[in-house]
N, C-alpha and C positions, 0 to 999 in steps of 0.2 A: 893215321894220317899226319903230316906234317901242316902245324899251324906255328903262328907268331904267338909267342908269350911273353908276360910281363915278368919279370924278375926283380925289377928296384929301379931307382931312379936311374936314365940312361940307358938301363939296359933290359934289352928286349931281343929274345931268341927265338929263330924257328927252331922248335924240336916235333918230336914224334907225341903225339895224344891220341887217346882214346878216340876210335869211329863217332859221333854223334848215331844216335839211337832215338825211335819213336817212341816217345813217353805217354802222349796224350792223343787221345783220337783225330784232334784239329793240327795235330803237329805235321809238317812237312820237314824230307831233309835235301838241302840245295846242292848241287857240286857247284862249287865260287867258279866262273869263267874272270869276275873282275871286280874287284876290291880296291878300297882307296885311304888315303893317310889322311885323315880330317885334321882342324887346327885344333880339336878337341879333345884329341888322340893327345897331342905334345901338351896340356895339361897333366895326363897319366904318365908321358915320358918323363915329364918335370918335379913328379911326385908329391903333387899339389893338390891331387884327388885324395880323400881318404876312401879306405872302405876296395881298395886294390889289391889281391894276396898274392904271392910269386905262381908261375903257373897258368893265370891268368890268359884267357885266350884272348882278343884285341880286338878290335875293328867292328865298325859300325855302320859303315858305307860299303855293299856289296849288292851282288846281284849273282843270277847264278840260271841251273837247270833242273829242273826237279827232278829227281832220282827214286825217290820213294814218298809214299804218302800214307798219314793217317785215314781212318775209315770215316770220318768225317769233314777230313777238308776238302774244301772245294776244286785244288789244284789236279792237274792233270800230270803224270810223267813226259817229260819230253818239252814239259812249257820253258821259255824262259821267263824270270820273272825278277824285278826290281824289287826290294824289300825293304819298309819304311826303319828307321834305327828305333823308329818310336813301338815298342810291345803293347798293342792291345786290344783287349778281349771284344771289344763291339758292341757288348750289350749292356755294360753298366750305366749308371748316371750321365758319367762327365762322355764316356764312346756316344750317347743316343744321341749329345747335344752336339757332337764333333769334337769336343776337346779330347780327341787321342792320348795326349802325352799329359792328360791326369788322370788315367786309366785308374779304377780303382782296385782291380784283380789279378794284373800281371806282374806285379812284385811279390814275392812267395811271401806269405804271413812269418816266415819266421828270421823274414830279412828288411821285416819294417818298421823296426825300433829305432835304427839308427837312423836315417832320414827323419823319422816323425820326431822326434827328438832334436833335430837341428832345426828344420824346420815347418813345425807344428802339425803335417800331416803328410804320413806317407809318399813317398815319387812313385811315381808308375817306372815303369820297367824299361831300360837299352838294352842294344844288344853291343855285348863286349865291351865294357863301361867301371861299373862299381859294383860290389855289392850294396852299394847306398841303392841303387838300381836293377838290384835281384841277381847278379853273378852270374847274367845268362851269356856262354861264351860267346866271342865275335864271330864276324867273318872273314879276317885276315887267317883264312884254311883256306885246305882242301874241300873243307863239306864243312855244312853248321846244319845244326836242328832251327826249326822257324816256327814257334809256336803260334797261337794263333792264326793259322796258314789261310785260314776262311776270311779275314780281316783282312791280315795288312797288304801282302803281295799283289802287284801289280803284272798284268799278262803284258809281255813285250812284243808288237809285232815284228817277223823275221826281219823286213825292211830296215829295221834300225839297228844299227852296232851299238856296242856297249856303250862309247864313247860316249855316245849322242845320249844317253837316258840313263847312265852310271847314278848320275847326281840326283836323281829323282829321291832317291834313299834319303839325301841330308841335307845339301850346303845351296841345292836349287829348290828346293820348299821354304827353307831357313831363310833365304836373301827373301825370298818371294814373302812371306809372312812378316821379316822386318819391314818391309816395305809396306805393307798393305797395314801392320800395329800403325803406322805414322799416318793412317786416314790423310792421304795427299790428295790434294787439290789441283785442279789444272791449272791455278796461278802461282802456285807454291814452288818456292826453293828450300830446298831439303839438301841436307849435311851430311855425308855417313862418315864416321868414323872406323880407316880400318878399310884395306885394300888386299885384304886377302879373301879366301873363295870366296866366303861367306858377304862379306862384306862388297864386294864385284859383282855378285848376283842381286845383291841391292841396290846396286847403284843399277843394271841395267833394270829391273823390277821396276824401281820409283820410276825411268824414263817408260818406262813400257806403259804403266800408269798414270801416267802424263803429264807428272811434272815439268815445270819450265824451267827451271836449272837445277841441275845436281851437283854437289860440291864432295870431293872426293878427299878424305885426309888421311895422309902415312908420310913413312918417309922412306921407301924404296922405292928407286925410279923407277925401275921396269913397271911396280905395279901400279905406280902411276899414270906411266904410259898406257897399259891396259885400261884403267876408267877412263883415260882420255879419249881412249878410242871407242869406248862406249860409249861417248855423249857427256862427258863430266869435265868440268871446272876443276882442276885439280890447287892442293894446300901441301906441301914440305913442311912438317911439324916442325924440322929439324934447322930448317932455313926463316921462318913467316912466326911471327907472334899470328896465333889461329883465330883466337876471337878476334882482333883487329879487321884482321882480313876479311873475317863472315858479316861482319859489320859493316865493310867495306862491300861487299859482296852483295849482301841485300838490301841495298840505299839506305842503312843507315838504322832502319829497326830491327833487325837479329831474325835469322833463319826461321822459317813455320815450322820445321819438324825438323828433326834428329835421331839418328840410329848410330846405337855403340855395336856396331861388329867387331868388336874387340877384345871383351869381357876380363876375364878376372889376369891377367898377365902384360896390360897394358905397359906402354914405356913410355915415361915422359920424364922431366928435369925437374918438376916439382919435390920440395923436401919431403912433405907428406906421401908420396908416391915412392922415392927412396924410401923410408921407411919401413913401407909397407914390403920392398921389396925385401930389405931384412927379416922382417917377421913372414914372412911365406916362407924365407929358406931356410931360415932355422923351426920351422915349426909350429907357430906359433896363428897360423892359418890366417892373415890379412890380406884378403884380395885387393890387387894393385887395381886400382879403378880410375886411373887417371882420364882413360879417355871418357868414361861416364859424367864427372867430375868435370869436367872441361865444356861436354856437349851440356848439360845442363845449366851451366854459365851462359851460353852461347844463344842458345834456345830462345826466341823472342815471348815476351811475356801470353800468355795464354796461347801456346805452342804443342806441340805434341813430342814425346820422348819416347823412342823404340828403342829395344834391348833386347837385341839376337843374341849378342855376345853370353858367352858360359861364365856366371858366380856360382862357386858353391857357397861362399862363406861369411864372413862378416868383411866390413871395412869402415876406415879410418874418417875422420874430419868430412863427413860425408856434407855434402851441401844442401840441407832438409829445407832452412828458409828459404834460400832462392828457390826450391820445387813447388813450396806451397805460395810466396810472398807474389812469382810470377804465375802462381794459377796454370802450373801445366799437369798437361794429363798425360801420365806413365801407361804401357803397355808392352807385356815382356812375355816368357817363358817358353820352354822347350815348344820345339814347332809339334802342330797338327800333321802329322805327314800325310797320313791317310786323306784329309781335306783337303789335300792337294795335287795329288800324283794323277790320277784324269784330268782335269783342266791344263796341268804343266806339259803332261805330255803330248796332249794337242796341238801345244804353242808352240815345244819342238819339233813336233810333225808340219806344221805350216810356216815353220821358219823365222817364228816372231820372238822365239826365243834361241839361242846360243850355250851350247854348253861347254863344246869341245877348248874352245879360247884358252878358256884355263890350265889346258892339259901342256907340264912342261915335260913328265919325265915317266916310263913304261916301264918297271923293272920285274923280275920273277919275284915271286913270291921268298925265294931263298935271299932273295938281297933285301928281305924288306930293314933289316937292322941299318944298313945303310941310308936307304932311304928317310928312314924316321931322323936319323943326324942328322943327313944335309937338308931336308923340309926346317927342320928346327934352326941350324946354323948359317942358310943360306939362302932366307923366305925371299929374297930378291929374285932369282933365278929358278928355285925351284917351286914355284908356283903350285904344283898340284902332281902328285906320284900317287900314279894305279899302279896296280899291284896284279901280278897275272899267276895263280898258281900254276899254268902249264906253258908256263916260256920258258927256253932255256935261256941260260945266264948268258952264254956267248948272244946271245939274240935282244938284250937290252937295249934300251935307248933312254 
């Protein structure tokens, strides 16, 4: 089959791989009708992930039709079906309580040194990601293997196009779960940092959960104009001293909560932030946290701090007193997907939630090399690129 793979920083090929194969009784395998380029993907293009080998198959956000199936999963052939990035098994500890993505059995035992080792206990498993994250290939293909098939997958009814329910997989759980880590209040004004997908499904999130102002901060207009148009107060990092303004924004005591949709590749003008940006490209693994670092200045004293945004690693001049001196309460890590995907898909069945908005650019699968450049060189315009493995290239948009 022809899939996307990783070969080194920038560069990323479709070539021909091996079929996926039924390994496990609960395994299914998908054929992808629609795949998509996360902003967590251009971390791996940036070569900022460890734990990536050439080969590498990609993608984390897909959806597909079920072709064949293990003698224990629940799917059907013929279903379509939305598949969480998050791998896991359903029945351990952290699956019984809903925390999906600290699964404790979907990382292969002999791929959980390295994670537990960085950070003191094991990661549950992605798909198309890391081997920090078990090497299980993506789904920028033709077909993937779906383990766990009894868990994570979601039935799609015909009525809905891909478009409409694509996101269910990552970036429309992720905004929905930053938003809801920020415990909003109906009198609350809330901050997100970070206007891309992730960050946009936050801001409509927080409004959906009924916040009374949302304040939107990047600095590319277009995707400014899009929170705008979802209901948000927009910020020009690039134009506006930011805390000034949030200050200004919420008469004067500092924002109730905040969300870094942004995470480890932030850009701001601070010198600690340069730095940092040094030591990530030569090596040396310092996550640029600037927007983290900023929202936690900004944050009014006993506030709440969400953190969708992707750290793998350490960082610099981190602001520990203001976290404790102002008495705020943190809440982060990879989403729950699975605790989300019936409730979401509802919301986009009755039309209270939006997904398609995001959607700037349709390419075949054969262009996805293109694609992952201009997502990463031109995040102003190219907002959001599916990935189609059966379009032809004359037929792009």
């Amino acid at each position: 089959m022809r899939a996307l793979t990783w070969q080194g920083t920038h560069d990323v090929r479709v070539d021909n791989v091996p079929d996926p194969e039924i390994i496990n009784p609960r395994d299914a395998i998908l054929k992808i009708t629609s795949t998509a380029i996360c902003g967590s993907d251009l971390h791996l293009y940036d070569g900022v992930i460890p734990g990536v080998l050439p080969g590498d198959v990609l993608g984390h956000e897909f959806m597909g039709e079920v072709v064949e199936t293990g003698k224990d999963s629940t799917l059907k052939k013929g279903q379509r079906v939305v598949v969480p990035f998050t791998i896991s098994c359903g029945n351990c500890f952290h699956c019984q309580i809903t925390q999906y993505s600290a699964c404790e059995n979907s990382n292969p035992a002999e791929k959980q040194d390295m994670s537990a080792t960085l950070y003191g206990h094991p990661m549950s498993a992605l798909f198309g990601y890391s081997h920090l994250t078990g090497g299980y290939s993506g789904g920028q293909a033709e077909y993937v293997r779906v383990p766990f098939s009894d868990v994570g997958p979601i039935v799609i009814p015909d009525h809905l196009e891909d478009d409409k329910v694509l996101f269910l997989s990552d970036i429309l759980p992720t905004g929905w779960m930053g938003a809801e880590n920020a415990e909003i209040q109906p009198d609350d004004t809330v901050a997100v940092w970070g206007c891309g997908p992730v960050g946009l499904f936050a801001v409509q999130s927080a409004l959906v959960m009924g916040a009374s102002k949302v304040i939107a901060i990047d600095h590319h207009p277009h995707r400014l104009e899009l929170a705008r148009q979802l209901g948000a107060e927009v910020i020009n990092f690039e134009t506006t001293e930011v805390r000034e303004a949030l200050m200004e924004m919420s008469g004067g005591i500092g924002v109730d909560a905040v969300i870094d949709a942004v995470g480890m590749e932030s850009h701001g003008f601070a010198v600690d932030n340069m730095l940092d940006m040094v030591k990530q490209t030569i090596g040396m693994g310092a996550d640029r946290a600037a927007a983290l670092k900023q929202a936690i200045l900004a944050v009014r004293p006993g506030g709440r701090v969400s953190i969708p945004g992707v750290y793998g690693g350490m960082t610099d001049k981190f602001p520990l007193g203001a976290l404790m001196e102002k008495g705020l309460k943190v809440n982060s890590g990879q989403t729950h997907v699975q605790r989300y995907t019936k409730p979401l898909l509802d919301k986009i069945e009755d039309g209270t939630l939006d997904t398609t908005f995001l959607i700037s650019h349709r390419l075949p699968l054969e262009d996805a090399a293109r694609g992952y450049k201009n997502f990463r060189e031109q995040q102003d315009s190219w907002t959001k690129v599916i990935l189609k493995p059966g379009m032809e290239m004359e037929k792009a948009a």
